[in-house]
FIFIVO-393952 format. One line per 10 residues: for each residue x, y, z of N, C-alpha, C. Coordinates in steps of 0.05 Angstrom, whole numbers, plus 5000, padded with zeros to 4 digits. Each point is the difference from the previous one (the first is absolute). Layout:
X Y Z X Y Z X Y Z; ...
end
This chain:
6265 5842 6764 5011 4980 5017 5014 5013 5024; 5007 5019 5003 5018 5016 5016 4990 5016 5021; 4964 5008 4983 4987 5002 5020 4984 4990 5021; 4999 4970 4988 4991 4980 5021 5025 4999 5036; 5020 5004 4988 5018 4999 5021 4993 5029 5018; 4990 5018 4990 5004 5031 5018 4978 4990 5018; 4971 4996 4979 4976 4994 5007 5003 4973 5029; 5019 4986 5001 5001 4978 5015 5008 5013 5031; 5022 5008 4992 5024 5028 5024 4976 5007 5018; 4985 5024 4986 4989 5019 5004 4975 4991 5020
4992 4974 4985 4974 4991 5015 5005 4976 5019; 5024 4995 5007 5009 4986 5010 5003 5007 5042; 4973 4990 5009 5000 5016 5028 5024 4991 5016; 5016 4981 5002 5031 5000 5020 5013 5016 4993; 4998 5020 4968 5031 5014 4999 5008 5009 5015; 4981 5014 5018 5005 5024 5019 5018 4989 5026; 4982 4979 5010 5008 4987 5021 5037 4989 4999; 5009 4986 4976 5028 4993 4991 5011 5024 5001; 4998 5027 4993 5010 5016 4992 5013 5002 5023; 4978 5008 5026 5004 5017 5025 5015 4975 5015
5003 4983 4998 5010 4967 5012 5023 5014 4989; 5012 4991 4978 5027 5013 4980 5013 5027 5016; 4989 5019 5010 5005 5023 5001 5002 4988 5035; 4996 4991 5017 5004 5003 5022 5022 4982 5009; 5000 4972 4984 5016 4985 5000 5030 5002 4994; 5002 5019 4981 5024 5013 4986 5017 5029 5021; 4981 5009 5007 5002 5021 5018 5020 4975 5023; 4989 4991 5011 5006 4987 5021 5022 4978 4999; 5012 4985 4972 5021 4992 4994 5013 5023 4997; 5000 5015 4977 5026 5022 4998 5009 5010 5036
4981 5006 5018 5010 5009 5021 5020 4975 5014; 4986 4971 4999 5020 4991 5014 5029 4986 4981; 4999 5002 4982 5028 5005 4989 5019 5026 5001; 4987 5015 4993 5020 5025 5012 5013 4994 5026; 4968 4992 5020 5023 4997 5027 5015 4984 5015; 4993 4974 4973 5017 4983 5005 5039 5014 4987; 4998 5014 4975 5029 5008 4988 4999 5023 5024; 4986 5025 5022 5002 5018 5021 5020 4979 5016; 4993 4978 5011 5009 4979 5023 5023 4992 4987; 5003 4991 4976 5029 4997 4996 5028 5018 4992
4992 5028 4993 5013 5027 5012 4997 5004 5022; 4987 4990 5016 5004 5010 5033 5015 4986 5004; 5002 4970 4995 5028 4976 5014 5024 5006 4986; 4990 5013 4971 5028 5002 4990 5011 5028 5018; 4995 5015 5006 5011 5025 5017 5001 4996 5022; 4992 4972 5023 5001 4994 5020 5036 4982 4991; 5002 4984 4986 5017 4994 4994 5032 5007 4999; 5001 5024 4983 5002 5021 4991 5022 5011 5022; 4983 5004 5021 5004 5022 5025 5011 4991 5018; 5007 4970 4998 5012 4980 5014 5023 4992 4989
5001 4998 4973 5031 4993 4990 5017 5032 4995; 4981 5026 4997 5012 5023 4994 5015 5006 5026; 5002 4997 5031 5007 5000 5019 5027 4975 4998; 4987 4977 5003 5020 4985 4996 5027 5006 4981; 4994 5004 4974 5022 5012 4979 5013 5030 5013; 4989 5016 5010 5012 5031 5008 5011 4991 5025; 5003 4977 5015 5001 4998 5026 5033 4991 4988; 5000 4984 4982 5021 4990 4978 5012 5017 4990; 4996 5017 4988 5011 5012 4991 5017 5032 5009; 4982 5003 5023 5020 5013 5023 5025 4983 5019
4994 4971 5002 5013 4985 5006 5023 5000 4997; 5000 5000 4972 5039 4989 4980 5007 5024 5001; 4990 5021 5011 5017 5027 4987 5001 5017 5036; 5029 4991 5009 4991 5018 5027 5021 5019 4991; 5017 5008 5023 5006 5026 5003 5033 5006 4992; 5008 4976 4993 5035 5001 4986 4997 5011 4982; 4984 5006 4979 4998 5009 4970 5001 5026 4993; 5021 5016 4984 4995 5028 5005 4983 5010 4971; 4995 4975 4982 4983 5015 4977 4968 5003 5007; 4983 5002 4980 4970 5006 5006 4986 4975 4991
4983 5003 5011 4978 4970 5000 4972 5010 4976; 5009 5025 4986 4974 5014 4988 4984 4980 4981; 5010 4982 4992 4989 4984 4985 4979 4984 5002; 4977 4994 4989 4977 4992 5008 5002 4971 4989; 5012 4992 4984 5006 4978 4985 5014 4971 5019; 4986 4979 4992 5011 4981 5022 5036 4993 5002; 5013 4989 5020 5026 5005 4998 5015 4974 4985; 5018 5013 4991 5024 4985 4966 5016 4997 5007; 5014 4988 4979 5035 4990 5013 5012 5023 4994; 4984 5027 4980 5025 5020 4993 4987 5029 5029
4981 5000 5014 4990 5008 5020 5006 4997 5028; 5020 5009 5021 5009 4997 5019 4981 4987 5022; 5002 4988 5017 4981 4993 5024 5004 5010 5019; 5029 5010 5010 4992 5020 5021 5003 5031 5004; 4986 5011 4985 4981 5026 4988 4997 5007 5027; 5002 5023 5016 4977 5011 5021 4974 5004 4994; 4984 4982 5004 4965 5011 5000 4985 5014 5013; 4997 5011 4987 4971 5026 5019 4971 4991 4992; 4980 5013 5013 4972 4984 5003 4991 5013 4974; 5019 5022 4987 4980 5006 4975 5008 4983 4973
5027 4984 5010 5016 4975 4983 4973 4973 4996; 4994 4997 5024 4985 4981 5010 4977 4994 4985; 4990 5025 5014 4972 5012 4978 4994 5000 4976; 5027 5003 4983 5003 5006 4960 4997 4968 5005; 5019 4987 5011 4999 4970 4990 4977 4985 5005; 4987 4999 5021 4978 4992 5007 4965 5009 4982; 5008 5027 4984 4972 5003 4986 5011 4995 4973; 5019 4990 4998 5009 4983 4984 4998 4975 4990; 4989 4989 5021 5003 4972 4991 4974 4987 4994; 4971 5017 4995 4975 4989 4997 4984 5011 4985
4977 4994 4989 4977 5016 4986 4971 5008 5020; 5018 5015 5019 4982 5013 5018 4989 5031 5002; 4985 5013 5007 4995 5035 4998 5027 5011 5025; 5022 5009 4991 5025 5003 5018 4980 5024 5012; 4987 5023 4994 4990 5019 5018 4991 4996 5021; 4992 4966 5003 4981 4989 5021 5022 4988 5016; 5030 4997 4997 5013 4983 5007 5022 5018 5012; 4999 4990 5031 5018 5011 5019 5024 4977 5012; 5023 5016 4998 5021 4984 5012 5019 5014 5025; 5006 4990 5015 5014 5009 5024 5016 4978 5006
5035 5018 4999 5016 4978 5009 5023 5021 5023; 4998 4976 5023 5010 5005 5023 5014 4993 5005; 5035 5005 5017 5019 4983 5007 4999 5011 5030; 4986 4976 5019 4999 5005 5026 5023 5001 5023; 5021 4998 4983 5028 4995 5005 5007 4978 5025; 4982 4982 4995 5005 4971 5024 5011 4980 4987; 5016 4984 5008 4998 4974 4993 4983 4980 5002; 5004 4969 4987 4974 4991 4993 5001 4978 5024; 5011 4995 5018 5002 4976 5028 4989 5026 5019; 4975 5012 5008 4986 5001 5025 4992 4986 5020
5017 4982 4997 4984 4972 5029 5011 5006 5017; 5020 5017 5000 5022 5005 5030 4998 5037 5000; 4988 5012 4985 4989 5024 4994 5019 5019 4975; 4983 5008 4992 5016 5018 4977 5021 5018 4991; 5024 4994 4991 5015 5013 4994 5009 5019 4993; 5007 5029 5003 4997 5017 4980 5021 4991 4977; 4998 5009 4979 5018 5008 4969 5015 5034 5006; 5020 4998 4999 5023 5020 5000 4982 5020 4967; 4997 4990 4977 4981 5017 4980 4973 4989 4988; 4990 5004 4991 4972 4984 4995 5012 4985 4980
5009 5008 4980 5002 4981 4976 5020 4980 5004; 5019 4994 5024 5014 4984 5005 4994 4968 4990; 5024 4988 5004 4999 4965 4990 4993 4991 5025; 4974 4988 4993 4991 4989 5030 4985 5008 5015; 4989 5032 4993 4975 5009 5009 4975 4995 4984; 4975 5004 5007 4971 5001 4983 4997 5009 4988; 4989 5005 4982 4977 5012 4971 4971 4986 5004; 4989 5024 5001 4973 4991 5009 4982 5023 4969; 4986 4981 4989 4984 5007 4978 4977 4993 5005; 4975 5031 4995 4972 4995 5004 4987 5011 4978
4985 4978 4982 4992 5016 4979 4964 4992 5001; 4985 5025 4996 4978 5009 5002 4983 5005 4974; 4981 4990 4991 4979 4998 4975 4972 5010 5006; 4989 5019 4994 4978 5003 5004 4977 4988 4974; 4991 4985 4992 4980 4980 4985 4980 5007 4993; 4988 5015 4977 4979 5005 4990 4985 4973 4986; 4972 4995 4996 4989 4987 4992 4989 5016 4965; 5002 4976 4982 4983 5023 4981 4979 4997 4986; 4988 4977 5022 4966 4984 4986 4991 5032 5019; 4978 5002 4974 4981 5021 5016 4991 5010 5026
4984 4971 5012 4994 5001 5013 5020 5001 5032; 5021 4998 5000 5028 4997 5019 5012 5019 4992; 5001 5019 4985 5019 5023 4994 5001 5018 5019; 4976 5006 5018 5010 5021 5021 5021 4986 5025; 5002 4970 4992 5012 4983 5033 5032 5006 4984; 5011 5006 5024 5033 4983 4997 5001 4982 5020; 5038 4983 4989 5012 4990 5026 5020 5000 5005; 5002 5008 5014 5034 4999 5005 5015 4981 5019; 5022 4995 4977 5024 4977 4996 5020 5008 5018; 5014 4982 5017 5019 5011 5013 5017 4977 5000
5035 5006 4999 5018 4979 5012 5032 5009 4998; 5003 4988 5024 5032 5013 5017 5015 4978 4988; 5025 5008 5001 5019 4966 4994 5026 5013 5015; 5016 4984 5022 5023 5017 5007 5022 4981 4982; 5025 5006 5009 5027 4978 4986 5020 5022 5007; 5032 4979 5014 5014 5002 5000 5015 5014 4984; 5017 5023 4997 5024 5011 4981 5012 4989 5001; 5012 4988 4980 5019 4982 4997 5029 5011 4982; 4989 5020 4990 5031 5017 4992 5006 5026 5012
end
């Protein structure tokens, strides 16, 4: 009985044709699902690179230049955690590759205090120190974007976004 079924398979002239249908069809879904989950790691790291700026732009913000302890902490700020910490761009940096499930080796941050104030319509002010109350913090953080569907693995892209904000302590 069992060999009626092999005998059926075997002599059966579409197998071939389903097979290679199966095999090309499959090929060609698995690719565009991968690159559909590739496209939604790319938005999620486009994302990403827009609020990581925003948050370090923040978080250099609350902490200007009254504070004589250290800002070394990478951890977001507490009620037992001071806010006005002096921050340095390597403060910035801990907090900022901090806050995502991104490749940090790919992830650049640069934070600037251009020492202006923020009303340029009558032209720019200088700041007596950069970290002053009332001067800028300017945060630029940089992603470079690997793809990891096969066929896109040699492309990157790269993510970019600045956020400035007022010191406010």
């Amino acid at each position: 009985m069992k060999m009626r079924g092999w005998k059926k398979f075997l002599g059966d002239e579409n197998g071939g044709s389903e097979l290679l249908e199966f095999g090309l069809t499959s090929v060609l879904l698995m690719t565009l699902m991968l690159g559909a989950v590739d496209t939604s790691r790319a938005l999620y790291a486009y994302h990403f690179v827009t609020h990581a700026a925003q948050d370090g732009a923040r978080y250099a913000m609350v902490r200007g230049a009254d504070w004589t302890s250290s800002c070394s902490t990478s951890a977001p700020p507490s009620f037992t955690m001071p806010y006005g910490c002096e921050v340095s761009n390597a403060d910035v940096t801990n907090y900022v590759k901090s806050l995502g499930l991104v490749n940090t080796s790919n992830l650049t941050v640069t934070t600037t205090w251009p020492q202006t104030t923020p009303d340029c319509s009558s032209g720019c002010s200088a700041c007596t120190t950069a970290q002053s109350k009332g001067c800028m913090v300017k945060v630029n953080v940089k992603y470079k974007f690997t793809f990891a569907t096969p066929f896109f693995k040699q492309t990157s892209v790269n993510f970019s976004s600045t956020s400035e904000q007022v010191i406010q302590q």
